[in-house]
ZAMARGU-4260 file (C-alpha; in steps of 0.2 Angstrom, whole numbers, plus 5000, padded with zeros to 4 digits):
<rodrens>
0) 5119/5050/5101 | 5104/5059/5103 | 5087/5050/5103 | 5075/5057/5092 | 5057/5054/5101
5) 5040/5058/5092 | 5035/5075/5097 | 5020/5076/5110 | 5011/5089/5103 | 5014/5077/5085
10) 5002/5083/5072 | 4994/5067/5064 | 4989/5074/5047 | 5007/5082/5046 | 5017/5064/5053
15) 5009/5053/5038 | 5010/5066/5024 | 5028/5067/5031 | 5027/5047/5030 | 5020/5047/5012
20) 5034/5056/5005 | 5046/5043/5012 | 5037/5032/5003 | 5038/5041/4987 | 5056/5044/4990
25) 5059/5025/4992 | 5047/5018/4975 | 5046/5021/4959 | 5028/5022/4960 | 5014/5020/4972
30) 4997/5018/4974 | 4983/5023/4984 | 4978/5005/4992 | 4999/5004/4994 | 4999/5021/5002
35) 4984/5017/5016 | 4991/5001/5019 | 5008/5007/5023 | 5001/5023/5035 | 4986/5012/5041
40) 4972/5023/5037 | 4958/5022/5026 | 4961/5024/5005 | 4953/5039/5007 | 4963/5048/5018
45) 4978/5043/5010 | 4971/5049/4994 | 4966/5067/5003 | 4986/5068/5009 | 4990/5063/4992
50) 4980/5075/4983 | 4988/5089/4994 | 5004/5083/4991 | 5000/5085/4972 | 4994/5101/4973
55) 5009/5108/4981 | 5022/5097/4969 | 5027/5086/4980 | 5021/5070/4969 | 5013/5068/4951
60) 4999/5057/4946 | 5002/5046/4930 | 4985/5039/4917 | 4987/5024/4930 | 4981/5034/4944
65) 5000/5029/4952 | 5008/5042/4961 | 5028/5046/4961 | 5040/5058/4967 | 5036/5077/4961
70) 5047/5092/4955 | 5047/5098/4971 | 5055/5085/4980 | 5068/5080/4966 | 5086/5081/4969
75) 5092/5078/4950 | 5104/5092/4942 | 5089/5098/4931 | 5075/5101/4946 | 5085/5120/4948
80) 5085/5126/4931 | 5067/5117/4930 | 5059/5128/4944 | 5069/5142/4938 | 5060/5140/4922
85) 5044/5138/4931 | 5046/5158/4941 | 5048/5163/4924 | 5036/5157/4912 | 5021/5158/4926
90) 5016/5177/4922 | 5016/5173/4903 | 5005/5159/4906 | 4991/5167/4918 | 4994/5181/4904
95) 4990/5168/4891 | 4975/5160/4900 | 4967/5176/4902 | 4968/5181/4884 | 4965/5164/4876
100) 4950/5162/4890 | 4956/5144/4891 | 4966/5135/4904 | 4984/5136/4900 | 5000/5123/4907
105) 5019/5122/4906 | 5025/5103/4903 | 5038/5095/4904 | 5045/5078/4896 | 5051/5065/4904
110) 5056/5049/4894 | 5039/5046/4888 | 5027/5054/4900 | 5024/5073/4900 | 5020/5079/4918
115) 5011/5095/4919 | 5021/5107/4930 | 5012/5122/4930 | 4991/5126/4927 | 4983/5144/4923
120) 4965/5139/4925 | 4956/5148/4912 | 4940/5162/4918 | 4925/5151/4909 | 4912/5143/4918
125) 4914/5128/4909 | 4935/5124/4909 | 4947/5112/4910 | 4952/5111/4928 | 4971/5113/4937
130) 4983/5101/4929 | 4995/5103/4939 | 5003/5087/4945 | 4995/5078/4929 | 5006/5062/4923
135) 5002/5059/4904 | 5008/5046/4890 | 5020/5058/4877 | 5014/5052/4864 | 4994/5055/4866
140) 4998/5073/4875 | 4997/5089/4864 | 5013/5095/4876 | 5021/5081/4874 | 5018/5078/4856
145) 5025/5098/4853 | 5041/5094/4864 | 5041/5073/4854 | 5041/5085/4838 | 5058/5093/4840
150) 5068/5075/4841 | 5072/5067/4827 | 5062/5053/4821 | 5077/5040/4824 | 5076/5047/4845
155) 5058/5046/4844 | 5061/5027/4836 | 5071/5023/4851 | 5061/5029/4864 | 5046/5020/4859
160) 5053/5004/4853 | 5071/5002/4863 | 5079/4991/4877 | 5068/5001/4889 | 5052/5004/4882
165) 5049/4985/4882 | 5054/4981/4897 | 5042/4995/4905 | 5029/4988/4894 | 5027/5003/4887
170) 5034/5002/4869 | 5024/5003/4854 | 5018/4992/4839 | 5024/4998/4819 | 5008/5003/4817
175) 5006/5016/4832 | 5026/5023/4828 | 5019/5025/4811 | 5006/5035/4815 | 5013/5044/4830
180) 5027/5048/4817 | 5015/5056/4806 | 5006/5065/4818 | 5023/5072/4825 | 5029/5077/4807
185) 5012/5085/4809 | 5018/5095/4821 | 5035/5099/4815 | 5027/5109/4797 | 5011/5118/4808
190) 5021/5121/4823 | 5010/5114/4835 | 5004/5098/4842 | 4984/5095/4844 | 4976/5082/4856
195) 4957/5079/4854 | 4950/5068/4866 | 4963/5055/4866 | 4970/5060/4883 | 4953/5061/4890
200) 4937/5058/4879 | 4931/5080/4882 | 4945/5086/4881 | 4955/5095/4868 | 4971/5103/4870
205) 4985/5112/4857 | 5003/5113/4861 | 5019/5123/4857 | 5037/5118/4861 | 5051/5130/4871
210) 5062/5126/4859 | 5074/5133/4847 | 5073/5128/4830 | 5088/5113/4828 | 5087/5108/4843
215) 5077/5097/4856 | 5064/5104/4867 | 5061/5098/4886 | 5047/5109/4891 | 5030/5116/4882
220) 5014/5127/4885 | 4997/5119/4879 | 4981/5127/4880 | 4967/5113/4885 | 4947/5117/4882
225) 4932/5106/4884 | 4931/5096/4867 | 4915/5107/4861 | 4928/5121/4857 | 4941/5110/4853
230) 4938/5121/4834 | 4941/5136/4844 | 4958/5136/4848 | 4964/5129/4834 | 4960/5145/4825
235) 4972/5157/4819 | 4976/5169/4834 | 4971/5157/4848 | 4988/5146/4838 | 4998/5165/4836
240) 4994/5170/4856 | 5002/5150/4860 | 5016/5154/4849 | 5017/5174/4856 | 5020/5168/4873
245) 5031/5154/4871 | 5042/5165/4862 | 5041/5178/4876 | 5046/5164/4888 | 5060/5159/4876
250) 5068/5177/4879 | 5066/5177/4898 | 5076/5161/4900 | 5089/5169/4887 | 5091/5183/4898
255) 5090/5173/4915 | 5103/5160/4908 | 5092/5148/4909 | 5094/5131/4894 | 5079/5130/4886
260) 5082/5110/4886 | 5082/5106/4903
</rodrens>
Protein backbone atom coordinates (compact mmCIF):
# COMPACT_ATOMS: atom_id res chain seq x y z
CA UNK A 1 0.00 0.00 0.00
CA UNK A 2 1.02 3.28 -1.13
CA UNK A 3 1.68 6.10 1.23
CA UNK A 4 -0.04 9.20 0.36
CA UNK A 5 2.44 12.23 1.49
CA UNK A 6 1.25 15.94 1.60
CA UNK A 7 2.35 17.43 -1.70
CA UNK A 8 5.53 19.88 -1.38
CA UNK A 9 4.33 22.35 -3.48
CA UNK A 10 0.83 21.87 -1.26
CA UNK A 11 -1.39 25.06 -1.79
CA UNK A 12 -2.58 26.19 1.68
CA UNK A 13 -5.69 28.09 0.78
CA UNK A 14 -6.69 24.97 -1.48
CA UNK A 15 -5.68 22.08 1.63
CA UNK A 16 -8.26 23.75 4.20
CA UNK A 17 -11.12 24.48 1.69
CA UNK A 18 -10.32 20.78 0.73
CA UNK A 19 -10.49 20.29 4.63
CA UNK A 20 -13.70 22.18 5.15
CA UNK A 21 -15.70 20.12 2.94
CA UNK A 22 -14.81 17.09 4.83
CA UNK A 23 -16.03 18.72 7.54
CA UNK A 24 -19.42 19.43 5.80
CA UNK A 25 -19.46 15.97 4.60
CA UNK A 26 -19.04 14.68 8.14
CA UNK A 27 -21.95 17.16 10.13
CA UNK A 28 -25.18 18.16 9.75
CA UNK A 29 -24.26 21.55 10.21
CA UNK A 30 -21.29 23.76 10.95
CA UNK A 31 -20.36 26.98 12.07
CA UNK A 32 -17.93 29.44 11.44
CA UNK A 33 -16.09 29.46 15.11
CA UNK A 34 -16.53 25.22 14.56
CA UNK A 35 -14.84 25.64 11.20
CA UNK A 36 -11.57 27.90 12.27
CA UNK A 37 -11.15 25.70 15.19
CA UNK A 38 -11.03 22.64 13.32
CA UNK A 39 -8.46 24.14 10.41
CA UNK A 40 -6.68 26.32 13.08
CA UNK A 41 -7.07 29.56 11.52
CA UNK A 42 -8.72 32.69 12.33
CA UNK A 43 -12.89 32.89 11.97
CA UNK A 44 -12.27 35.00 9.33
CA UNK A 45 -10.43 32.96 7.13
CA UNK A 46 -12.56 30.22 7.55
CA UNK A 47 -15.52 32.35 6.75
CA UNK A 48 -13.53 33.75 3.29
CA UNK A 49 -13.11 29.70 2.27
CA UNK A 50 -16.53 29.34 3.39
CA UNK A 51 -18.06 32.15 1.37
CA UNK A 52 -16.17 30.61 -1.72
CA UNK A 53 -17.36 27.55 -1.14
CA UNK A 54 -20.89 28.96 -1.14
CA UNK A 55 -20.59 30.89 -4.20
CA UNK A 56 -19.61 27.81 -6.18
CA UNK A 57 -22.44 25.30 -4.32
CA UNK A 58 -20.38 23.63 -2.54
CA UNK A 59 -22.37 24.54 0.96
CA UNK A 60 -25.59 26.65 1.83
CA UNK A 61 -26.02 29.09 4.46
CA UNK A 62 -29.21 28.73 6.76
CA UNK A 63 -31.06 32.09 8.80
CA UNK A 64 -28.70 30.66 11.58
CA UNK A 65 -25.61 31.59 9.81
CA UNK A 66 -24.72 27.64 9.97
CA UNK A 67 -23.25 26.09 7.07
CA UNK A 68 -24.08 22.44 5.40
CA UNK A 69 -23.42 20.44 2.59
CA UNK A 70 -24.37 22.19 -0.85
CA UNK A 71 -26.04 20.80 -4.18
CA UNK A 72 -22.79 20.55 -5.63
CA UNK A 73 -21.46 18.08 -3.46
CA UNK A 74 -24.60 16.04 -2.78
CA UNK A 75 -24.71 12.42 -3.60
CA UNK A 76 -28.63 11.80 -3.19
CA UNK A 77 -30.73 10.34 -6.27
CA UNK A 78 -32.22 13.90 -6.80
CA UNK A 79 -28.87 16.23 -6.93
CA UNK A 80 -28.93 14.84 -11.22
CA UNK A 81 -32.29 15.75 -12.14
CA UNK A 82 -31.79 18.94 -9.69
CA UNK A 83 -28.74 20.34 -11.62
CA UNK A 84 -30.30 19.14 -14.84
CA UNK A 85 -33.07 21.51 -13.76
CA UNK A 86 -30.59 24.12 -12.93
CA UNK A 87 -28.89 24.15 -17.03
CA UNK A 88 -32.23 24.51 -18.03
CA UNK A 89 -34.18 27.05 -16.12
CA UNK A 90 -30.76 29.44 -15.99
CA UNK A 91 -31.47 31.43 -19.35
CA UNK A 92 -35.27 31.97 -18.47
CA UNK A 93 -34.26 33.45 -15.38
CA UNK A 94 -31.26 35.84 -16.53
CA UNK A 95 -34.26 36.37 -19.16
CA UNK A 96 -36.67 37.23 -16.48
CA UNK A 97 -34.23 39.32 -14.44
CA UNK A 98 -33.67 41.55 -17.25
CA UNK A 99 -37.13 42.08 -18.17
CA UNK A 100 -38.69 42.31 -14.61
CA UNK A 101 -35.28 44.71 -13.76
CA UNK A 102 -35.35 42.67 -10.35
CA UNK A 103 -33.04 39.90 -9.07
CA UNK A 104 -34.48 36.71 -9.97
CA UNK A 105 -33.73 32.95 -8.02
CA UNK A 106 -34.57 29.19 -8.66
CA UNK A 107 -35.39 27.48 -5.06
CA UNK A 108 -35.78 24.53 -3.96
CA UNK A 109 -37.58 22.93 -0.86
CA UNK A 110 -36.09 20.87 1.32
CA UNK A 111 -38.31 19.73 4.34
CA UNK A 112 -38.83 23.03 5.68
CA UNK A 113 -36.00 25.14 4.39
CA UNK A 114 -35.85 26.53 0.91
CA UNK A 115 -32.32 26.84 -0.33
CA UNK A 116 -31.71 29.22 -3.08
CA UNK A 117 -30.03 27.31 -6.05
CA UNK A 118 -29.62 29.67 -8.51
CA UNK A 119 -29.49 34.03 -8.62
CA UNK A 120 -29.99 36.40 -11.81
CA UNK A 121 -29.02 39.68 -9.94
CA UNK A 122 -31.06 42.19 -11.28
CA UNK A 123 -29.46 45.53 -13.56
CA UNK A 124 -30.59 48.37 -10.67
CA UNK A 125 -28.35 50.19 -8.78
CA UNK A 126 -30.26 49.54 -5.90
CA UNK A 127 -31.01 45.39 -5.88
CA UNK A 128 -31.27 42.58 -3.92
CA UNK A 129 -27.75 40.79 -4.08
CA UNK A 130 -26.71 37.07 -5.36
CA UNK A 131 -28.71 34.49 -3.39
CA UNK A 132 -27.24 31.83 -4.37
CA UNK A 133 -26.40 29.45 -1.54
CA UNK A 134 -29.12 31.25 0.76
CA UNK A 135 -30.78 28.80 3.44
CA UNK A 136 -34.35 30.14 4.34
CA UNK A 137 -37.32 28.87 6.75
CA UNK A 138 -40.24 27.58 4.16
CA UNK A 139 -42.71 28.88 5.74
CA UNK A 140 -41.40 32.80 5.86
CA UNK A 141 -39.83 32.38 2.09
CA UNK A 142 -41.98 33.70 -0.91
CA UNK A 143 -40.27 30.36 -2.78
CA UNK A 144 -41.07 28.33 -0.44
CA UNK A 145 -44.45 29.56 0.52
CA UNK A 146 -45.25 29.09 -3.59
CA UNK A 147 -43.76 25.40 -3.70
CA UNK A 148 -45.59 24.97 0.59
CA UNK A 149 -48.76 25.96 -1.59
CA UNK A 150 -49.02 22.97 -3.88
CA UNK A 151 -49.19 20.37 -0.76
CA UNK A 152 -52.16 19.68 0.83
CA UNK A 153 -52.91 21.24 3.99
CA UNK A 154 -52.86 17.83 5.92
CA UNK A 155 -48.65 17.41 4.44
CA UNK A 156 -48.11 21.03 5.33
CA UNK A 157 -49.77 19.98 8.98
CA UNK A 158 -47.21 17.28 9.27
CA UNK A 159 -44.43 18.97 8.29
CA UNK A 160 -44.68 21.69 10.80
CA UNK A 161 -46.16 19.91 13.66
CA UNK A 162 -44.89 16.04 13.31
CA UNK A 163 -42.34 13.53 15.03
CA UNK A 164 -39.66 15.60 13.46
CA UNK A 165 -40.41 19.08 13.42
CA UNK A 166 -40.39 18.90 17.25
CA UNK A 167 -37.53 17.23 17.66
CA UNK A 168 -35.49 19.88 15.46
CA UNK A 169 -37.19 22.54 17.42
CA UNK A 170 -38.58 23.81 14.52
CA UNK A 171 -42.39 22.97 14.75
CA UNK A 172 -44.93 25.52 14.93
CA UNK A 173 -47.64 26.69 17.41
CA UNK A 174 -51.69 26.57 16.23
CA UNK A 175 -51.61 29.79 15.86
CA UNK A 176 -48.54 30.14 13.27
CA UNK A 177 -50.05 26.86 11.29
CA UNK A 178 -53.13 28.78 11.20
CA UNK A 179 -51.90 31.59 9.74
CA UNK A 180 -49.34 30.03 7.48
CA UNK A 181 -52.28 27.96 6.33
CA UNK A 182 -54.02 30.99 5.35
CA UNK A 183 -51.33 32.58 3.78
CA UNK A 184 -50.62 29.48 1.80
CA UNK A 185 -54.48 29.18 0.71
CA UNK A 186 -53.51 32.58 -0.38
CA UNK A 187 -51.31 31.48 -2.52
CA UNK A 188 -53.06 28.60 -3.91
CA UNK A 189 -56.41 31.03 -5.53
CA UNK A 190 -53.68 34.11 -6.77
CA UNK A 191 -51.10 31.87 -7.85
CA UNK A 192 -48.16 33.21 -6.02
CA UNK A 193 -46.65 33.51 -2.83
CA UNK A 194 -45.43 37.09 -1.39
CA UNK A 195 -42.77 37.74 1.28
CA UNK A 196 -42.51 41.43 2.70
CA UNK A 197 -39.94 41.79 4.99
CA UNK A 198 -40.28 38.72 7.02
CA UNK A 199 -37.18 37.08 5.71
CA UNK A 200 -35.35 40.17 5.97
CA UNK A 201 -36.81 43.56 7.26
CA UNK A 202 -35.97 45.45 3.30
CA UNK A 203 -36.70 42.99 1.46
CA UNK A 204 -39.72 41.95 -0.57
CA UNK A 205 -40.02 39.00 -2.82
CA UNK A 206 -42.97 37.16 -5.04
CA UNK A 207 -42.87 33.55 -5.81
CA UNK A 208 -44.35 31.03 -8.34
CA UNK A 209 -44.19 27.30 -8.20
CA UNK A 210 -42.67 24.72 -11.19
CA UNK A 211 -45.40 22.74 -10.70
CA UNK A 212 -48.29 21.11 -12.40
CA UNK A 213 -51.55 21.72 -11.25
CA UNK A 214 -52.46 18.42 -8.81
CA UNK A 215 -49.48 17.84 -7.97
CA UNK A 216 -46.53 18.81 -5.50
CA UNK A 217 -43.96 21.17 -6.41
CA UNK A 218 -40.10 20.96 -5.43
CA UNK A 219 -38.63 23.88 -7.11
CA UNK A 220 -39.66 27.79 -7.60
CA UNK A 221 -38.60 31.13 -9.26
CA UNK A 222 -39.20 34.27 -7.03
CA UNK A 223 -38.43 37.63 -7.98
CA UNK A 224 -36.77 39.54 -4.64
CA UNK A 225 -36.72 43.68 -4.60
CA UNK A 226 -35.79 46.14 -2.06
CA UNK A 227 -39.02 46.60 0.25
CA UNK A 228 -39.61 50.26 -1.29
CA UNK A 229 -40.84 48.39 -4.51
CA UNK A 230 -42.26 45.65 -2.81
CA UNK A 231 -45.75 47.30 -4.64
CA UNK A 232 -43.92 46.94 -7.79
CA UNK A 233 -43.78 43.63 -8.50
CA UNK A 234 -46.75 42.59 -7.23
CA UNK A 235 -48.44 44.49 -10.25
CA UNK A 236 -49.97 42.82 -12.90
CA UNK A 237 -47.30 41.97 -15.67
CA UNK A 238 -44.29 41.87 -13.21
CA UNK A 239 -46.83 38.52 -11.51
CA UNK A 240 -47.63 37.39 -15.69
CA UNK A 241 -43.72 37.67 -16.57
CA UNK A 242 -43.11 35.36 -13.14
CA UNK A 243 -45.75 33.02 -14.29
CA UNK A 244 -44.46 33.54 -18.35
CA UNK A 245 -41.17 31.99 -17.37
CA UNK A 246 -41.95 29.31 -15.04
CA UNK A 247 -44.29 28.08 -17.57
CA UNK A 248 -41.50 28.33 -20.09
CA UNK A 249 -39.25 26.25 -17.72
CA UNK A 250 -42.02 23.91 -17.22
CA UNK A 251 -41.82 22.97 -20.99
CA UNK A 252 -38.11 22.54 -21.25
CA UNK A 253 -37.98 20.07 -18.47
CA UNK A 254 -41.04 18.23 -20.28
CA UNK A 255 -38.98 17.94 -23.39
CA UNK A 256 -35.69 17.17 -21.50
CA UNK A 257 -37.35 14.49 -19.36
CA UNK A 258 -36.83 16.13 -16.52
CA UNK A 259 -39.73 15.47 -13.26
CA UNK A 260 -40.82 18.59 -12.30
CA UNK A 261 -40.96 17.37 -8.52
CA UNK A 262 -37.56 16.47 -7.96
Amino acid sequence: MNIVKKPGYAVDSVDRALQLIMLLQERDWLRITDAAKALDVAPSTAHRLMAMLVYRGFALQDDQRRYCVGPALRADAAAGPARTALSIARPHLEALALSVRETVSLVERVGITARYLFTAEGPQLLRVGNRTGTVLPAHLSSGGKAILATLPQPSVAQLYTGRQAQQSGSSLAAAELAGLQRELEEARTRGYAVNLGRTEPDLAAVGAPLAIAGRPAALAVSISAPLSRGGDIQQPAIIEALHATCEAVMRDLHAEGVPPAL
